[in-house]
C-alpha positions as CSV (number, residue, x, y, z in Angstrom):
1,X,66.2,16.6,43.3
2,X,65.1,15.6,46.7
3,X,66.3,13.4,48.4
4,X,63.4,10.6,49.2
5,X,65.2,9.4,52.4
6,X,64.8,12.3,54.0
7,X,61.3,13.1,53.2
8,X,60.6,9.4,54.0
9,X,62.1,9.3,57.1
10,X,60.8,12.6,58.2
11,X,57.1,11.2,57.8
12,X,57.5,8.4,60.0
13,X,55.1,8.3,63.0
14,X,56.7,6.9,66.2
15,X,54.2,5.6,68.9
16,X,50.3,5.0,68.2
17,X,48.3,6.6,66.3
18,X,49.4,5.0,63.3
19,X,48.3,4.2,59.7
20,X,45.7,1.7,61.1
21,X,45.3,2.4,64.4
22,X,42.8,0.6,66.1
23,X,40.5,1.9,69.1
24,X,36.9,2.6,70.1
25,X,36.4,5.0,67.3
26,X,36.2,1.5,64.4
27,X,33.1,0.0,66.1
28,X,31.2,3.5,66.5
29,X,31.6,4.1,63.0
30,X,30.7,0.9,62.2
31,X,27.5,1.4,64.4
32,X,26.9,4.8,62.6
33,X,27.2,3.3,59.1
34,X,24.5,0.4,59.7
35,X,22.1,2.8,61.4
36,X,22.5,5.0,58.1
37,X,22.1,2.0,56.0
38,X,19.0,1.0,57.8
39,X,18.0,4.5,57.7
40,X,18.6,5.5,54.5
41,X,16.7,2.0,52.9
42,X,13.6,3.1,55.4
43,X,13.1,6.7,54.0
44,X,15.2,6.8,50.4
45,X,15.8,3.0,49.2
46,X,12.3,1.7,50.5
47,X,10.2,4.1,48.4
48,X,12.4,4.6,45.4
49,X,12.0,0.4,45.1
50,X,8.2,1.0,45.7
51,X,8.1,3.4,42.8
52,X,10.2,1.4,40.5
53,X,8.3,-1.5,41.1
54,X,5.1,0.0,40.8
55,X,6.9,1.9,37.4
56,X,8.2,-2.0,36.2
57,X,4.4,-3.2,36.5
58,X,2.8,0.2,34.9
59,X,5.2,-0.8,31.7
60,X,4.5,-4.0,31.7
61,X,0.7,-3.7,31.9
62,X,1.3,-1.2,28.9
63,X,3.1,-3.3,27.0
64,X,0.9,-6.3,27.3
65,X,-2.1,-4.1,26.3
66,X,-0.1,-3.0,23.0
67,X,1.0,-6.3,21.9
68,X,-2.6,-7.2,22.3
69,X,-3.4,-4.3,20.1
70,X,-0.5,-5.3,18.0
71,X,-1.7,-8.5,16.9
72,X,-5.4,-7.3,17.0
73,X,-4.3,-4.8,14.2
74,X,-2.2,-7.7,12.7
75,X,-5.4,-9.5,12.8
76,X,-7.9,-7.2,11.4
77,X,-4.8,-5.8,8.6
78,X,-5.0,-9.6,7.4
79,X,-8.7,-9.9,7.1
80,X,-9.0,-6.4,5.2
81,X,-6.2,-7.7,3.1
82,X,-8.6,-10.4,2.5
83,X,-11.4,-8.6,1.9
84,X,-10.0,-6.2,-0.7
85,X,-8.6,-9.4,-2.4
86,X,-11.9,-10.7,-2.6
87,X,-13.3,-7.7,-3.4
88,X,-10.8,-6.7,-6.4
89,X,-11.2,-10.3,-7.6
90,X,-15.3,-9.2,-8.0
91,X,-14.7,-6.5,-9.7
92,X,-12.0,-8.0,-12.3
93,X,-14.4,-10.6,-13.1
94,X,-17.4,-7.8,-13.1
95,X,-15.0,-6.2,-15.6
96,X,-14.5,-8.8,-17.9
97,X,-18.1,-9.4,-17.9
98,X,-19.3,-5.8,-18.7
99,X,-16.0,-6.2,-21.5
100,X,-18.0,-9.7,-22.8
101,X,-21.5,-7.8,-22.7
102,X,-20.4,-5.1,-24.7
103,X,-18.2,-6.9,-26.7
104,X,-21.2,-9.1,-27.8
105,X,-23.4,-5.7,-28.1
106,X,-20.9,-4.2,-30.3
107,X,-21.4,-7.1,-32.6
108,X,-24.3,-7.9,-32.6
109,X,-24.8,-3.8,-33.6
110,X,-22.2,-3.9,-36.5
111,X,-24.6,-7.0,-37.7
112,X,-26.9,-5.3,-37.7
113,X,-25.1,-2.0,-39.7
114,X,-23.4,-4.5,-42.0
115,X,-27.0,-5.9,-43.0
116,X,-28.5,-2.9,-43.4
117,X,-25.5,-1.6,-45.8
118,X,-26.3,-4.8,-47.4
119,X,-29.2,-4.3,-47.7
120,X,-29.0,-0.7,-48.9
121,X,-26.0,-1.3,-51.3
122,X,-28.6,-3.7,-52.8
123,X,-31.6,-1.5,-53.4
124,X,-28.8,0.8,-54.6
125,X,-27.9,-1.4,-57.5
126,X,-30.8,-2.6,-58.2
127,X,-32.0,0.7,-58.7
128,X,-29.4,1.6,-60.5
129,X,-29.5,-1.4,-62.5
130,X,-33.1,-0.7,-63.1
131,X,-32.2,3.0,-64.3
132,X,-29.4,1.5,-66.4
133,X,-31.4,-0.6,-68.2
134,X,-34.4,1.9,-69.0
135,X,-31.4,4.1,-69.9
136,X,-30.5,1.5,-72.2
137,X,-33.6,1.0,-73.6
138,X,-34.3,4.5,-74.2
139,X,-31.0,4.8,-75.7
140,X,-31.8,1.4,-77.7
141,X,-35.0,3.3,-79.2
142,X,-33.5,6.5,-79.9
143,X,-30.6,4.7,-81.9
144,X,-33.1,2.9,-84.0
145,X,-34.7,6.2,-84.2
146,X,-31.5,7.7,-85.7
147,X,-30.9,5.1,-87.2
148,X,-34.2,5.0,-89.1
149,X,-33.8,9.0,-89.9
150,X,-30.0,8.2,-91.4
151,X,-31.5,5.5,-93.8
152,X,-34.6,7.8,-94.2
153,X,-32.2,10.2,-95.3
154,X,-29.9,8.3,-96.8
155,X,-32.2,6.8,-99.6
156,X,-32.7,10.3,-100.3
């Protein structure tokens, strides 16, 4: 290990010169930092602020102009919304309508069918009553007709 005395004591500075030591050489440097201050913000800070600025307004502008757009979208999204409501409301009752019309055709067309099956299941037995009865008839005089030849034949 070393001993820290030593190296301690063997560090110490006698006389000026010191740690701190003050002279002409503080106020020069102090003059040479403010004259690189002031001329570093004429050429570096000056422009680099310009630009920023000029950057801060260019964003702002831009993002005015879109939250105009924004709500102008918002705007015209609401009226189309609108407008298809409206629109789809037309057409549901333009649908129901059509379904009434054609409900009411339909109808009116199977009526129409049912009276003339009506009708033609009517002509249908009538005719065939009509054919029943000259069957009948027919069958009515050829009974009597057998019926005469059996007794004809019978009194043989």
């Amino acid at each position: 290990m070393v001993n820290f005395s030593i190296v301690i004591s063997a560090s110490e500075v006698s006389g000026p010169g010191g740690l701190f030591d003050i002279d002409a050489t503080l106020p020069l440097v102090a003059i040479q930092f403010v004259l690189l201050t002031v001329i570093l913000n004429a050429i570096l800070y000056s422009p680099l602020l310009g630009i920023m600025d000029e950057r801060k307004e260019y964003i702002l502008t831009n993002l005015g102009k879109a939250s105009e757009l924004l709500s102008e979208a918002n705007k015209l999204t609401a009226q189309y919304e609108e407008e298809l409501n409206s629109v789809r409301k037309e057409a549901q009752l333009e649908i129901t309508n059509s379904q009434k019309i054609h409900k009411e055709i339909l109808e009116i067309e199977l009526n129409i069918s049912q009276k003339y099956i009506d009708n033609l299941l009517d002509t249908i037995t009538k005719d065939l009553l009509n054919k029943k009865n000259i069957a009948l008839n027919s069958l009515d005089k050829i009974v009597q007709s057998l019926c005469v030849d059996i007794e004809t034949r019978l009194s043989i």
